[in-house]
N, C-alpha and C positions, 0 to 999 in steps of 0.2 A: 504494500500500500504506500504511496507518495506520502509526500508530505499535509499537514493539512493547510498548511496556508503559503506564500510566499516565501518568507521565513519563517523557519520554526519555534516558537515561541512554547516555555515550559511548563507544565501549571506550575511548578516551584517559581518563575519570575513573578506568575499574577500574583501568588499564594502572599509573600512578600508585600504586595500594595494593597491586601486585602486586609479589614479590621483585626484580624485572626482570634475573633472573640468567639467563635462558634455557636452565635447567638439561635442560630437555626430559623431565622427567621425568613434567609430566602428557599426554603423546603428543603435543606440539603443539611446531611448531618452534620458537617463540619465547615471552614473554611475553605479547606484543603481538594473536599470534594466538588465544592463549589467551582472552586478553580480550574478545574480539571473539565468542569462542564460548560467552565468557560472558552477553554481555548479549544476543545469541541464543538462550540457554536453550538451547544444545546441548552442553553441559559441566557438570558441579557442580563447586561452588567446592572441594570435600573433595578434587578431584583435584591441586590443588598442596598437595603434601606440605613444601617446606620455607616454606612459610604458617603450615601448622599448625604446626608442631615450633617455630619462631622469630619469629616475626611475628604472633601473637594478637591482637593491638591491632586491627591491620591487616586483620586476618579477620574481626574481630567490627565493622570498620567496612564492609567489603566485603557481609557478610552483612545488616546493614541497608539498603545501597545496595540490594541486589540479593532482598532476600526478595521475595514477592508482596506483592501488596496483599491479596488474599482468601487470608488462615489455610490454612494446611493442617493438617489435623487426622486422626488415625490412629485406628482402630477397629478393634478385637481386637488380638493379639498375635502373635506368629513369622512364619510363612511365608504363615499366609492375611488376616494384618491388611489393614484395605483403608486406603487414603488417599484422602481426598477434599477439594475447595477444593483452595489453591495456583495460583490463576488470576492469568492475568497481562493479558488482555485482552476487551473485549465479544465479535469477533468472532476467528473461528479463523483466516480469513486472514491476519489482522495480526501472527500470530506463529505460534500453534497451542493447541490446550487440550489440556491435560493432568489425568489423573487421574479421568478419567472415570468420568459419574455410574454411584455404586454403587446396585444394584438391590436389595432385601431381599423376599423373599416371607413372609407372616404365618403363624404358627401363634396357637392360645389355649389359657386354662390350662384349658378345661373342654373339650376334647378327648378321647378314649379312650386310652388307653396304643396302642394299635395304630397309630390311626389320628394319632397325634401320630409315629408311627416310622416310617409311610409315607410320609407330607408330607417331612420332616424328610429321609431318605432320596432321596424325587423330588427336593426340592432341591440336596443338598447334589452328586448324580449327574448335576441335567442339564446337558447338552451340547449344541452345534451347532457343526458343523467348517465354515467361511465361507471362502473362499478361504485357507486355509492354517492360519488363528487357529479355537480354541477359543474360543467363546463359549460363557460361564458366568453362574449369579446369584452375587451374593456375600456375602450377611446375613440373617438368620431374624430377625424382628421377633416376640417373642412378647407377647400382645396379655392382659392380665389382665383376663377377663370375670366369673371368681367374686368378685373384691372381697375375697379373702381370702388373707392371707398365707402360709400352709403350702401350698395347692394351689398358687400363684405358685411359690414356692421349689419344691413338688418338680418342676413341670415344665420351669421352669429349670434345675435338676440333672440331667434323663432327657435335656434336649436336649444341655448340656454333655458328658455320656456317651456320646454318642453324634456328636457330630461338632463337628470346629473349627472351621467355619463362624464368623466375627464375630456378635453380637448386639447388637439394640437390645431393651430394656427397656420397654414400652409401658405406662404407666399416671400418673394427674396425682395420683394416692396416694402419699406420701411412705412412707409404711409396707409398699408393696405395693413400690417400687422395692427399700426398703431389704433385702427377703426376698430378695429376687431377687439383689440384691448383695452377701447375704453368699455363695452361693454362686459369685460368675459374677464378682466385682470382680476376682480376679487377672489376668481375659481381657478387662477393659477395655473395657465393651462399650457403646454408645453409650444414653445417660437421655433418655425422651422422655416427659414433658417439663417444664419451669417454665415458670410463668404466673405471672399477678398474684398470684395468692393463695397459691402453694407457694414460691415462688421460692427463701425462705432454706433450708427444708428443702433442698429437694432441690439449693442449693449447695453445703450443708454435705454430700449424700451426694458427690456428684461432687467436691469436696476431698478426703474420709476415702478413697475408692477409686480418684481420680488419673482420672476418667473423664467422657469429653465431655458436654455438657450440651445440649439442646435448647433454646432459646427460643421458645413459640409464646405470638401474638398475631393473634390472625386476622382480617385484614383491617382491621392497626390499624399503621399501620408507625410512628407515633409514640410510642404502648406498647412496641413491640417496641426502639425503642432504648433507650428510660428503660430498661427492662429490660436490654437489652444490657452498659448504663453500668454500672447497678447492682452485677447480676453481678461484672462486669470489676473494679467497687471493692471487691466482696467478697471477690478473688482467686481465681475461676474463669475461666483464660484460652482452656479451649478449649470452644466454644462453637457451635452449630449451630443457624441461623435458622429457624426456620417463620413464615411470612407469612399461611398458611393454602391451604386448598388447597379450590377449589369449584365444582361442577359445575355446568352449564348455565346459569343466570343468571347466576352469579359466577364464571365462566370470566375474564370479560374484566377483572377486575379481581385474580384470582387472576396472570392473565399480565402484568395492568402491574405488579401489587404485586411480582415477582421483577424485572423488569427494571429497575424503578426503585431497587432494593436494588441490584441488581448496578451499575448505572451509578453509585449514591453512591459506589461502592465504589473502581471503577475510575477516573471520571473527573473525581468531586468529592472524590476520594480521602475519605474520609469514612471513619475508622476504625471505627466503631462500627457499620458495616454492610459490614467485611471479612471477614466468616467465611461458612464454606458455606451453602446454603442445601438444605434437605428439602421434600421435594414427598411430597404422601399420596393419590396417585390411588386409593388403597384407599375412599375416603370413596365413592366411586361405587356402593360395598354399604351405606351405611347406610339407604337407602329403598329399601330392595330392590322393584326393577317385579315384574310378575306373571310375564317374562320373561327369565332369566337372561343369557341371550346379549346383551338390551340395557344389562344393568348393565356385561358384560364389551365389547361395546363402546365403552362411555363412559370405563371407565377404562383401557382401551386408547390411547382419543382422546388425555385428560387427560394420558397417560405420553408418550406421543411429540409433545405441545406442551409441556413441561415440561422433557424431555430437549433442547427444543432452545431451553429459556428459561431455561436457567442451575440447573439442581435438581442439586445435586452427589450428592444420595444422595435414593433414593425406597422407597416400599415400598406394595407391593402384593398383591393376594389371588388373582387370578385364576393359575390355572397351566394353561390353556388353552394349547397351541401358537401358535394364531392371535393370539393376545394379548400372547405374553411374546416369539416369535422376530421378528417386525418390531420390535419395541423394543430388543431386543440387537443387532439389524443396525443400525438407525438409529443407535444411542449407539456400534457401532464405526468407523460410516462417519463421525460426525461427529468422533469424537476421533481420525483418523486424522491423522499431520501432513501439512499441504497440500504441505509443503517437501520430501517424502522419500515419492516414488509407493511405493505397497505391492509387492514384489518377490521372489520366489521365488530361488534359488541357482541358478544358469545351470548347464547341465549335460546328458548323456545320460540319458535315461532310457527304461526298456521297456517294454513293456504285452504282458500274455500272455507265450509263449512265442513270441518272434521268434526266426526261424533269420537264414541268408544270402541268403538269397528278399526276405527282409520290406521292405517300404515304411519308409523315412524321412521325417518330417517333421519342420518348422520349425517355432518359434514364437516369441514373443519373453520375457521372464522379468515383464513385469507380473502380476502377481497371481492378477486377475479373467480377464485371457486364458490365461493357463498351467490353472486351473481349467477353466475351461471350456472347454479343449481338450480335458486330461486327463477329464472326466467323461462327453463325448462319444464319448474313444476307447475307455472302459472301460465304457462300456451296447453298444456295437455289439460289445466284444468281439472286436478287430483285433488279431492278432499285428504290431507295429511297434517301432519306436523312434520316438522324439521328443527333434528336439536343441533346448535350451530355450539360444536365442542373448539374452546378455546386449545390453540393449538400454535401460539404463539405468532401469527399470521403466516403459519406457511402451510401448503397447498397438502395433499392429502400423501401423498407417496414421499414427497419428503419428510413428513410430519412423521408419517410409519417409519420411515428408515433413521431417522434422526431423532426419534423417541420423545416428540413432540405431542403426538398421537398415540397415548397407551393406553389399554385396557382399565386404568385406574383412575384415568381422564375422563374417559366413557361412561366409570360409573358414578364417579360424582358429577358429572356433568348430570346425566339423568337425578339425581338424587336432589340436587337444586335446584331444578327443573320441575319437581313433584308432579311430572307426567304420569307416572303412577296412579296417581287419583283419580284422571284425568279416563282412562285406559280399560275396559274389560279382559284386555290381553296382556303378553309380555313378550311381545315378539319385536323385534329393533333391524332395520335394514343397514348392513354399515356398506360405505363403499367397496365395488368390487376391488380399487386399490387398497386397501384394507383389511384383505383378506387374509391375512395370516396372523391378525386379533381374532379371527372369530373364537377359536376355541379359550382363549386367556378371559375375552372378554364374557365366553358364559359362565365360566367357573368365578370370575368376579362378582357378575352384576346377579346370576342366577336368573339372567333371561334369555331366552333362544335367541339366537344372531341370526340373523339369515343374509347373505351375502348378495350383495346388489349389482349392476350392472360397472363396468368397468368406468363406462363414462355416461353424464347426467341426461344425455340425449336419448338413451336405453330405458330413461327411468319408467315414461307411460305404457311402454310393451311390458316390461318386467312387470308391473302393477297388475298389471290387465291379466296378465298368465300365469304368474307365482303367486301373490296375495290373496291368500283362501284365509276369511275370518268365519 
C-alpha cells in the first residue's frame, strides 16, 4: 500500500500537538488513537473540542500539518453547496478520495423561458437509486451565448428562482460575469473563467463577490501556473484549474495534461498546481457531426476518462440516460472508500405479505448482494422474509471463506431477529454459496437449512419447486 498522503506524516507528530488529556471527548479512547484516525483521514480535526476552546496555536499548527495538498474549494451555499478538491492522494487505494467529482449539466441564456424550466427542472429532479445511494447531478452551468448583459442577468435570476442547485457562471466577458453576479454573488457560484487576457477583471469580480475563480489555459500548463501565481498575488485564493479539455486528437494530451497537474500536486508537492481541476466534456458539441448520438458518445467517453483522471468538477450537455447514468455509477464506485465495503443495516426484512407459511432466506449485508437479492425477490413477487446477517459488508463467498459468515452469525442473527414467533416452521434457505454451513448451521440453530440456488436470479424457480410448507 503507498503512502497515505504526499508526505508521510506520523500519528506520533499529531499525537505531540494534541491536548494528550484523553478526555475522550472526541469518541476515541485516547489521544493517541485519535491521532492515528487523524492522519487516516477518518476523523476531522474540529472533533477535539478542548483544541479549539484552549490550544489555537496548536490547531492552526495541526491544521497545516494535516490540510491536503489539493484546495478544497466550496461552491454554492447551505445544504446543496458542493465541495470539490481536498485530495490527498494519486490513487484511491493509498488512502481513498474524497469529494467526488461534481457533475454540472448546461443551460444558455438564449433558451425559451419554458424550455430553460424544463432543463433546469430534469436537473435539478434527476435520480438513480444504486445499491442503496441516491445518485444525483449537482450544478447548472449557464452558458452566455447572447453576448449581452441583461439576457445573462435575467436568466441567471429565473434559474436562481427556481432552484438551489450551485452554479457556474460560463463566459470569458468580464461584463457578462459581472451581470450574472450581481444577481447570483450571495450563492457563491463558481466564475468560468480567466485567461491571459481577463485575468485582472475577473479577479477583481471573484474578490468583490468572495467567489471561486476558474483558471483556463489550454493545453499550456506553463501559462496556466504564471497564471495561477498571479492570481494567488493578487489575492484570489480559491481557484479552479482548467488545463483544457479535447476531443479525439487531443484526448491524449488532455489526459496527460491532468495527470501531470495532479502529480505536481501531490508528489512534487508543487503549490501552484494544488487546486481542483475542471474537465469540459461538453466541448464534444462544439463541431456538432451530422449524428447526434456520436457527439453524445464522445462526451460520454471524454466524462468517464476524466472522472477517472483526477477532474474534481465537470460539466456537460448531454442528458441522455445512456450518457449521464454510467458516469454517476463510475464517479460513485470510484469515490467509494476501498477501507469500508458498502453495507446495508443487518436486519429482518419482508417482501409482500409473508404469513407463517412463508420461506426464509439469508443473505449477507454487503451492499451490491443485499440489492440484488432484494430486486430479484420483489420482480418475482414472493411473499418471504429475508434475514440480512451482518457479515461485515462482504459478499456471501467471501464472507464463507473468510469466516465472516458462520454458523454462529446465523444463529444469533435469527435469535434477534425473533422470527421464531413470527414462523409455524423452522426451515431457513441459506445461499447456495453457503453451502458448506448447512450442516454447522443445523446443529447450531436446530433448524433444517435447506440450500438455495447458487445465484438470487434462481431464487422464484427454486421457491416454486422446492418450498413444500
Amino acid at each position: 500500500m503507498g503512502e497515505p498522503m504526499s508526505k508521510s506524516i506520523s500519528p506520533l507528530e499529531v499525537y505531540k500537538l494534541l491536548p494528550k488529556t484523553n478526555c475522550k471527548e472526541c469518541g476515541e479512547e485516547n489521544c493517541m488513537a485519535f491521532a492515528t484516525k487523524l492522519v487516516n483521514r477518518e476523523v476531522s480535526l474540529e472533533k477535539c473540542t478542548p483544541l479549539l476552546k484552549d490550544f489555537m496555536d496548536d490547531y492552526q499548527k495541526l491544521w497545516n500539518l494535516l490540510k491536503p495538498p489539493i484546495r478544497e474549494i466550496v461552491i454554492g451555499t447551505g445544504n446543496n453547496a458542493v465541495k470539490i478538491g481536498g485530495k490527498f492522494v494519486m490513487y484511491r487505494h493509498e488512502l481513498t478520495y474524497n469529494n467526488s467529482t461534481a457533475i454540472a449539466l448546461d443551460v444558455d441564456d438564449e433558451m425559451s423561458s419554458d424550455a430553460l424550466a424544463e432543463r433546469v427542472k430534469w436537473i435539478e429532479k434527476f435520480t438513480y437509486e444504486y445499491i442503496g445511494m441516491d445518485l444525483k447531478l449537482d450544478l447548472i452551468a449557464i452558458r452566455s451565448i447572447s453576448n449581452n448583459q441583461l439576457t445573462f442577468r435575467n436568466t441567471v435570476k429565473n434559474i436562481i428562482d427556481s432552484t438551489d442547485l450551485p452554479l457556474i457562471l460560463c463566459s470569458f466577458n468580464p461584463n457578462i460575469i459581472e451581470a450574472g453576479l450581481i444577481v447570483s454573488g450571495k450563492n457563491r457560484p463558481l466564475i468560468y473563467a480567466a485567461n491571459s487576457e481577463n485575468w485582472k477583471e475577473m479577479a477583481e469580480l471573484a474578490l468583490m463577490y468572495n467567489c471561486p475563480l476558474v483558471v483556463f489555459a489550454p493545453n499550456d500548463l506553463k501559462l496556466l501556473k504564471s497564471l495561477t501565481k498571479t492570481l494567488l498575488e493578487y489575492g484570489v485564493k480559491d481557484l479552479v484549474l482548467d488545463p483544457g479539455t479535447f476531443i479525439e486528437e487531443g484526448l491524449g494530451d488532455t489526459v496527460a495534461n491532468f495527470t501531470l497537474i495532479r502529480r505536481a500536486a501531490l508528489k512534487d508537492e508543487d503549490e501552484l498546481f494544488g487546486f481542483p481541476l475542471i474537465a469540459t466534456p461538453i466541448v464534444a458539441w462544439i463541431d456538432k457531426g451530422s449524428v447526434p448520438e456520436v457527439d453524445m458518445w464522445r462526451e460520454a467517453k471524454v466524462a468517464a476518462m476524466l472522472i477517472n483522471r483526477y477532474s474534481d468538477v465537470m460539466v456537460m450537455h448531454s442528458a441522455e440516460a445512456w450518457v449521464i447514468l454510467p458516469n454517476v455509477v463510475l464517479r460513485q464506485n470510484i469515490y467509494t472508500d476501498p477501507r469500508k465495503p458498502t453495507s446495508v443495516e443487518p436486519g429482518l426484512r419482508m417482501f409482500g405479505d409473508p404469513d407463517e407459511k412463508s420461506p426464509i432466506m439469508i443473505t449477507t449485508n454487503f451492499a451490491l448482494t443485499f440489492y440484488t437479492v432484494a430486486a430479484d425477490i420483489e420482480s418475482s413477487k414472493i411473499d418471504c422474509y429475508l434475514l440480512v446477517v451482518d457479515s461485515e459488508g462482504i459478499s456471501v463467498d467471501s464472507a464463507v471463506a473468510g469466516r465472516q459468515l458462520t454458523a454462529d452469525k446465523i444463529a444469533d442473527a435469527l435469535k434477534e431477529s425473533t422470527i421464531k414467533e413470527k414462523l409455524s416452521h423452522k426451515k431457513l434457505i441459506i445461499p447456495g454459496r453457503a453451502a458448506r454451513l448447512q450442516g454447522e448451521t443445523e446443529d447450531v440453530t436446530g433448524w433444517e437449512i435447506i440450500v438455495g440456488p447458487m445465484d438470487s436470479s434462481g431464487i422464484p424457480k427454486f421457491i416454486k419447486e422446492k418450498w413444500i410448507q
